[in-house]
C-alpha positions as CSV (number, residue, x, y, z in Angstrom):
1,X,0.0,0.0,0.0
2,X,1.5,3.5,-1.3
3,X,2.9,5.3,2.0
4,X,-0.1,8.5,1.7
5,X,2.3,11.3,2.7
6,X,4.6,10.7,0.0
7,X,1.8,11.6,-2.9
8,X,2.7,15.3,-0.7
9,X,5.5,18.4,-1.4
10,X,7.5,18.3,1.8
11,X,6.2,21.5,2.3
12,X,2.8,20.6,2.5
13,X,4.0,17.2,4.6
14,X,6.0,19.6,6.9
15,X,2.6,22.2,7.2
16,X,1.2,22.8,10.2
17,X,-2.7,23.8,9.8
18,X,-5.2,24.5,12.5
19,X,-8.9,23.6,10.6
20,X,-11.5,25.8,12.6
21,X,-14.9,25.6,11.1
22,X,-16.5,28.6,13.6
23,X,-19.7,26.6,13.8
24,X,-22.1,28.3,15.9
25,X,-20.5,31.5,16.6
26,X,-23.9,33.2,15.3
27,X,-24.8,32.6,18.9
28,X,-22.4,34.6,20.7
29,X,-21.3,38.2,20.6
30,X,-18.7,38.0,18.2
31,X,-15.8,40.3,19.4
32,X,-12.6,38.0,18.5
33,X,-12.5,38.3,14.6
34,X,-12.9,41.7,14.3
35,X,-15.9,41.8,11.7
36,X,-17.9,44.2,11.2
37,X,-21.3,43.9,13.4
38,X,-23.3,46.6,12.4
39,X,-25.8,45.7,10.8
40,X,-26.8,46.8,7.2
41,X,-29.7,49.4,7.3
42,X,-32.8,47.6,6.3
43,X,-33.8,50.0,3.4
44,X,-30.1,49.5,2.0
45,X,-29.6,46.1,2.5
46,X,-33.4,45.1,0.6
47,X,-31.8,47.4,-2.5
48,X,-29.0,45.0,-2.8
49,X,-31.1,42.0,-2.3
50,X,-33.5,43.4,-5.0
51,X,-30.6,43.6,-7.6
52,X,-29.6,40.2,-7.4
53,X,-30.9,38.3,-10.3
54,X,-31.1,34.3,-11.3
55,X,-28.4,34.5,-13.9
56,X,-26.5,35.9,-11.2
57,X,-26.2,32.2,-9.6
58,X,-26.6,30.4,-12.7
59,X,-23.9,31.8,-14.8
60,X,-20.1,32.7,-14.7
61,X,-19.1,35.7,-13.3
62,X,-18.7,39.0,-15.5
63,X,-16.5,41.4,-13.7
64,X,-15.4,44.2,-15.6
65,X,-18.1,46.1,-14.0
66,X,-16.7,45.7,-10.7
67,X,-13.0,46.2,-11.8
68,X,-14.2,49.7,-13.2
69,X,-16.4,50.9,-10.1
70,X,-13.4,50.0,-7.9
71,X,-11.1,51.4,-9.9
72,X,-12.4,55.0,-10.1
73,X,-12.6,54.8,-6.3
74,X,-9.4,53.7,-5.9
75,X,-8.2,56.4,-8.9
76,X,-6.2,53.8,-10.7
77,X,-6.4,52.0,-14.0
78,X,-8.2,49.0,-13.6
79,X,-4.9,46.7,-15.1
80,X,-3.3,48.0,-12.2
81,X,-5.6,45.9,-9.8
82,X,-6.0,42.5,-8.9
83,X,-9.7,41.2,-7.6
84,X,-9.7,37.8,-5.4
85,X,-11.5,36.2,-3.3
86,X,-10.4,37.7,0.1
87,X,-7.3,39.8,0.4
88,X,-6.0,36.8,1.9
89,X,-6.1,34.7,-1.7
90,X,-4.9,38.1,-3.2
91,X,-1.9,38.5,-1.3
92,X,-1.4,34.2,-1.9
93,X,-1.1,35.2,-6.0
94,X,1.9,37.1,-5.1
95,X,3.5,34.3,-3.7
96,X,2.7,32.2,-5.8
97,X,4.1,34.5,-8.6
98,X,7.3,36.0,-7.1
99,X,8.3,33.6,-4.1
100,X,10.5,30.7,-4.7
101,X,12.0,27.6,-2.6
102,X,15.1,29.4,-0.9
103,X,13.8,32.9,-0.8
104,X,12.8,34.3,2.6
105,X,10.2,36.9,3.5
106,X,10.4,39.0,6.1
107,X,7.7,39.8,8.3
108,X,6.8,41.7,11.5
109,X,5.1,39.9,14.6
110,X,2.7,39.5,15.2
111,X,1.4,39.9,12.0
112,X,-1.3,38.0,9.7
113,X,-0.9,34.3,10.1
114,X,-1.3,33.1,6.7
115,X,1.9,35.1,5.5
116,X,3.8,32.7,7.4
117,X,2.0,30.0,5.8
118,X,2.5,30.9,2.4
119,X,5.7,31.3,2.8
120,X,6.5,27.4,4.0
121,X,4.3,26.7,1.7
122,X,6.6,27.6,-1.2
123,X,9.8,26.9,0.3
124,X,10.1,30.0,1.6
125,X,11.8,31.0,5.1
126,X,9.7,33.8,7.5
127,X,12.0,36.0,9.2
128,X,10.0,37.4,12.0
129,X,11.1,40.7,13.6
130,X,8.8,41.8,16.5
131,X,7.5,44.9,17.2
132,X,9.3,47.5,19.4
133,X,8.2,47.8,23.0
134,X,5.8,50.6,22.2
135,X,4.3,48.2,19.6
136,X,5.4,50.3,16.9
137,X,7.3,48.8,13.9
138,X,10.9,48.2,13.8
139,X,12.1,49.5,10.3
140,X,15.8,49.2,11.0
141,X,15.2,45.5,12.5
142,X,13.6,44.6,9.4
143,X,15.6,46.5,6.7
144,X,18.4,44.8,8.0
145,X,16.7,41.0,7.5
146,X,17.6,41.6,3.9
147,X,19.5,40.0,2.0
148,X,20.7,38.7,-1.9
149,X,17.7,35.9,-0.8
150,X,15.0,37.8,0.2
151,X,12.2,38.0,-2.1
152,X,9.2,40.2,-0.3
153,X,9.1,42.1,2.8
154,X,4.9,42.7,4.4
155,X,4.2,45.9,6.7
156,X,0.9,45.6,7.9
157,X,-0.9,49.0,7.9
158,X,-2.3,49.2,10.3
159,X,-0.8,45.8,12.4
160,X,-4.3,43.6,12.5
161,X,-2.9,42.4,16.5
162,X,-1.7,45.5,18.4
163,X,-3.7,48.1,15.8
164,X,-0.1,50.2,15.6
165,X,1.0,51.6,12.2
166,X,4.0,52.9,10.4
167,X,4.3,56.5,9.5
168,X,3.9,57.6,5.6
169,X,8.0,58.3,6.2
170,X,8.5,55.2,7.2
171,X,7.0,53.4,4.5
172,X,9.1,55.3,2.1
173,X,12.6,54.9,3.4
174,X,11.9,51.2,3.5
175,X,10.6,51.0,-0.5
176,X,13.0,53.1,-1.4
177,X,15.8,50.8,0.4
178,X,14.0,48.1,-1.3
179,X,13.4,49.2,-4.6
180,X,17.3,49.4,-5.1
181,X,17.6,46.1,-3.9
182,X,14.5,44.6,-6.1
183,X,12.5,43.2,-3.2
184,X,9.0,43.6,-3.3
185,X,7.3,45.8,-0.8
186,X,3.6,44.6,0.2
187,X,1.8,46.9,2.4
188,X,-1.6,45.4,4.1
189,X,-4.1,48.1,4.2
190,X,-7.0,45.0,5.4
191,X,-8.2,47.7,8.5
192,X,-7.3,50.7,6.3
193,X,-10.9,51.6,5.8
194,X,-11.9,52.0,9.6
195,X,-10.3,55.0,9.9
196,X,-9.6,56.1,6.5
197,X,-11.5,57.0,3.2
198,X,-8.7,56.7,1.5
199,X,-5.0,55.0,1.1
200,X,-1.9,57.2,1.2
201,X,0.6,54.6,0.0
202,X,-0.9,53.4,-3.3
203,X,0.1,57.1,-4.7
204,X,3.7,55.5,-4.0
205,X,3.6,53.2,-6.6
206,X,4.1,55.4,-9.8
207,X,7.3,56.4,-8.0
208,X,8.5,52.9,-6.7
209,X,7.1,50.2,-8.7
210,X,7.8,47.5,-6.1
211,X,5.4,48.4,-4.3
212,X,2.4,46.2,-3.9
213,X,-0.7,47.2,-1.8
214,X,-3.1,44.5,-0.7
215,X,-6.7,45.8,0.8
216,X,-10.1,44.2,1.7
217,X,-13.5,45.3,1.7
218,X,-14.1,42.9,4.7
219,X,-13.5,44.9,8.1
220,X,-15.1,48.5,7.8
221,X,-17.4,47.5,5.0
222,X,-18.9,44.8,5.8
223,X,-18.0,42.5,3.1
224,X,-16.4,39.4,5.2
225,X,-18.5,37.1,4.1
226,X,-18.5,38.3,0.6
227,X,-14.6,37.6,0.5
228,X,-13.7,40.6,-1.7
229,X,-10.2,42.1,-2.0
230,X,-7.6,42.9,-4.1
231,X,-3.7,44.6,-4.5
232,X,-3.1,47.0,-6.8
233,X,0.5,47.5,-8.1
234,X,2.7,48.8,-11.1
235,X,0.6,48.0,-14.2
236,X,3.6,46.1,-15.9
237,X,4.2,43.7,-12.4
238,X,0.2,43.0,-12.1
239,X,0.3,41.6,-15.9
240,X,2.6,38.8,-14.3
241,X,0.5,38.4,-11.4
242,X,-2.7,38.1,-13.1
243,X,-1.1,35.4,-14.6
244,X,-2.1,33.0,-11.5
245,X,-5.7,34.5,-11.0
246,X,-8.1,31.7,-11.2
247,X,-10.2,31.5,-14.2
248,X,-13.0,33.5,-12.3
249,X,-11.7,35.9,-9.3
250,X,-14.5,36.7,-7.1
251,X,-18.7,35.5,-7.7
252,X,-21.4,37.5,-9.4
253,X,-22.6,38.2,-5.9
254,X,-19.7,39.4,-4.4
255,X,-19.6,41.9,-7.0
256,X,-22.6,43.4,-6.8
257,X,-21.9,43.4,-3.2
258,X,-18.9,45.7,-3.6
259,X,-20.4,47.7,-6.4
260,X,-23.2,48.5,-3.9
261,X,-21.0,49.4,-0.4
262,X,-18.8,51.7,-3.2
263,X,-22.1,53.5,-4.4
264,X,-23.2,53.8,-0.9
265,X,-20.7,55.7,1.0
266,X,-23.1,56.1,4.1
267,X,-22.6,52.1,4.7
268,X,-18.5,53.3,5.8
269,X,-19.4,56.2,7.2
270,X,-21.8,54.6,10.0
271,X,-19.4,52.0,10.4
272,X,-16.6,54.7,11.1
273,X,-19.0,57.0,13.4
274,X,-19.8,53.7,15.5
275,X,-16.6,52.6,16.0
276,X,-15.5,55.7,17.5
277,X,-18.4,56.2,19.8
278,X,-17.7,52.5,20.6
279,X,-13.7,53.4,22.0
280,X,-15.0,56.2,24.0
281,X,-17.5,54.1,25.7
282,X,-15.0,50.9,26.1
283,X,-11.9,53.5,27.6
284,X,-14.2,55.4,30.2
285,X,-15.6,51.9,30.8
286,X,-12.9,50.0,31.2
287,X,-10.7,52.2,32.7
288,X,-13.1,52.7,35.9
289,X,-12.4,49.0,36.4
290,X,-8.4,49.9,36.8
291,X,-7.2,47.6,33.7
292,X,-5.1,48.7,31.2
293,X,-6.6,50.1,28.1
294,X,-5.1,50.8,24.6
295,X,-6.7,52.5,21.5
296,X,-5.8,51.0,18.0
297,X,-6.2,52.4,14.2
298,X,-8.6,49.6,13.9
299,X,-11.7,48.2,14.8
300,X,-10.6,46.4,17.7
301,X,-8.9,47.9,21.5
302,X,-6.5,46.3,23.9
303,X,-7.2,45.3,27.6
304,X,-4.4,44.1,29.6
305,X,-6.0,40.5,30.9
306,X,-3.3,38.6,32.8
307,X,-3.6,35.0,33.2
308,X,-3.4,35.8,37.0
309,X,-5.9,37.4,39.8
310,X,-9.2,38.4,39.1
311,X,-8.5,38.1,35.1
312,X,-7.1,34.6,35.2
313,X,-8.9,32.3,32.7
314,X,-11.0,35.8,31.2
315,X,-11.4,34.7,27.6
316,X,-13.2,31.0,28.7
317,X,-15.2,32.5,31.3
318,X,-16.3,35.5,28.8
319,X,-17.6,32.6,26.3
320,X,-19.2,30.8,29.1
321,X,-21.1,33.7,29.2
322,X,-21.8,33.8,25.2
323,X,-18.7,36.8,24.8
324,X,-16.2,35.6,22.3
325,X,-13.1,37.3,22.6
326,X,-9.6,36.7,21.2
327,X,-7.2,34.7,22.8
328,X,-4.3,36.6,24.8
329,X,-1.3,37.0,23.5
330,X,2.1,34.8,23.6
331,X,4.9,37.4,22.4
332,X,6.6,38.2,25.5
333,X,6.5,42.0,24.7
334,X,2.6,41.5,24.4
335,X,1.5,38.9,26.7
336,X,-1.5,39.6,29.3
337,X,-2.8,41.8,26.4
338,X,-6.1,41.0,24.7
339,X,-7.8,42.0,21.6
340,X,-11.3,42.8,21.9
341,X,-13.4,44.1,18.4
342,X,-15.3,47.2,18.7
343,X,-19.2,45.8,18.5
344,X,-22.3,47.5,18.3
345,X,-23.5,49.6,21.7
346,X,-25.6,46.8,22.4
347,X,-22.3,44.8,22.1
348,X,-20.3,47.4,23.8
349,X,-22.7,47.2,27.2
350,X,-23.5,43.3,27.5
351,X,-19.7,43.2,27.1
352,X,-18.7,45.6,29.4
353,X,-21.6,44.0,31.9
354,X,-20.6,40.7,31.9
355,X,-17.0,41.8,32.6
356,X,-18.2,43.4,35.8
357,X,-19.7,40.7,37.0
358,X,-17.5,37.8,36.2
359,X,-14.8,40.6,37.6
360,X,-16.9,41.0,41.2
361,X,-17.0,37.2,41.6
């Protein structure tokens, strides 16, 4: 009988995968994933549903459409853009396109999981740096992780696990370091939008055409379950790119569904008000209680929850009580430190009660 493992890449034989199918989390207050929870107004969200049509599921995706409505938003051409499904699958064709057995990528930590992935998935070697003891980014400690081998280097902006983000001077010294050394530069903008209307660094790319920005439609859109993303980059490195799209990027649905959070601008713009109001509540909150609180350019805040005193065991006893948090950190620099996603008020106060309670016991 053939020995299974050997029909496998040693990569893949070597891969170490966690498979979490989230069943039932529709029954908790979902504050570990960072999605968005607002709901979609009624009105708006019966528009979209009134668009869809039957040919929409029963026939192959036509996307031009969508690659011209987002490219006018963006301000780009629309060959200077990538759709996938997820910015996660986006950000996997560039890999799969530029990163070879040998190279190494370098990457901050924490940072998103699957870049580490990727990278053992194609041979590659992660070089983690991790961020400085304010949380910020260490440019220096990461320029200095390149070498003649090193084939991409990822800057999270903003960092999806401590919410911290480089300064628009810091992204340039390190593309223009990397431009002369012909390593690609991919900047994550997935929690761009919570804050922002608008990305600063994909005006960069005319000038430094290494430069490759990944974003997602998922956080302060609403558009998770949709899986819609994309990077955009130098017209003349997306041809080769495209090269490894799939023969259909993203479904008829999940285009209308971005064509209609683009045409509605009110859909961000609630989003953005609520997570704001949502901090100030969650600080004042919080802070009363005497633990730790940090604010983040993204949809999620920090609590300092150590594993010790009345804290200890905090992210089990908060789902016992139907609260799903994330779980704390390991990094040394980080640990005790929890990430909890900004939720609706409603959210917001049934958290913030049940942490008083399970806090008093």
């Amino acid at each position: 009988m053939i020995a299974i493992e050997k029909l496998f890449k040693k990569e893949i034989r070597e891969l170490e995968r966690v498979k979490d199918t989230l069943d039932e989390r529709f029954e908790y207050v979902r504050l570990d994933k960072n999605e968005r929870l607002l709901p979609f107004r009624e009105e708006l969200f019966n528009e979209f549903k009134a668009g869809i049509r039957s040919e929409d599921l029963s026939s192959y995706a036509e996307l031009g459409f969508v690659y011209r409505v987002l490219a006018e938003y963006l301000g780009i051409d629309p060959e200077a853009m990538l759709l996938a499904s997820g910015s996660d699958l986006a950000i996997k064709s560039i890999y799969e396109s530029c990163v070879e057995r040998g190279d190494n990528v370098v990457l901050h930590a924490p940072s998103y999981a699957m870049y580490r992935v990727y990278a053992k998935m194609f041979g590659a070697e992660p070089r983690m740096v991790p961020v400085g003891s304010d949380w910020s980014l260490d440019v220096p400690g990461m320029l200095s992780m390149v070498d003649e081998k090193t084939k991409m280097l990822v800057i999270e902006n903003p960092n999806g696990f401590v919410g911290s983000k480089p300064s628009l001077d810091e992204i340039r010294e390190c593309v223009a370091f990397l431009d002369k050394k012909g390593v690609v530069l991919l900047i994550d903008e997935a929690y761009l939008y919570v804050e922002n209307n608008r990305s600063e660094t994909i005006p960069l790319i005319s000038e430094y055409p290494v430069m490759i920005v990944s974003q997602s439609l998922s956080k302060g859109h609403g558009l998770a379950g949709a899986r819609a993303g994309y990077i955009v980059g130098d017209k003349e490195i997306m041809k080769y790119i495209s090269r490894v799209r799939p023969m259909h990027e993203v479904t008829n649905l999940t285009g209308l569904a971005i064509e209609w959070v683009i045409k509605h601008p009110e859909i961000l713009n609630e989003y953005q008000q609520m997570v704001r109001e949502g901090k100030d509540y969650l600080r004042a909150e919080i802070s009363s209680l005497g633990i730790p609180f940090k604010d983040t350019h993204t949809n999620f805040v920090l609590f300092y929850f150590p594993e010790e005193g009345r804290t200890k065991n905090i992210t089990q006893r908060l789902k016992d009580s139907m609260i799903l948090i994330r779980r704390p950190f390991e990094e040394p620099n980080l640990k005790g430190w929890c990430r909890v996603c900004v939720g609706t008020p409603d959210d917001c106060r049934r958290f913030v009660d049940t942490l008083k309670l399970l806090l008093a016991r």
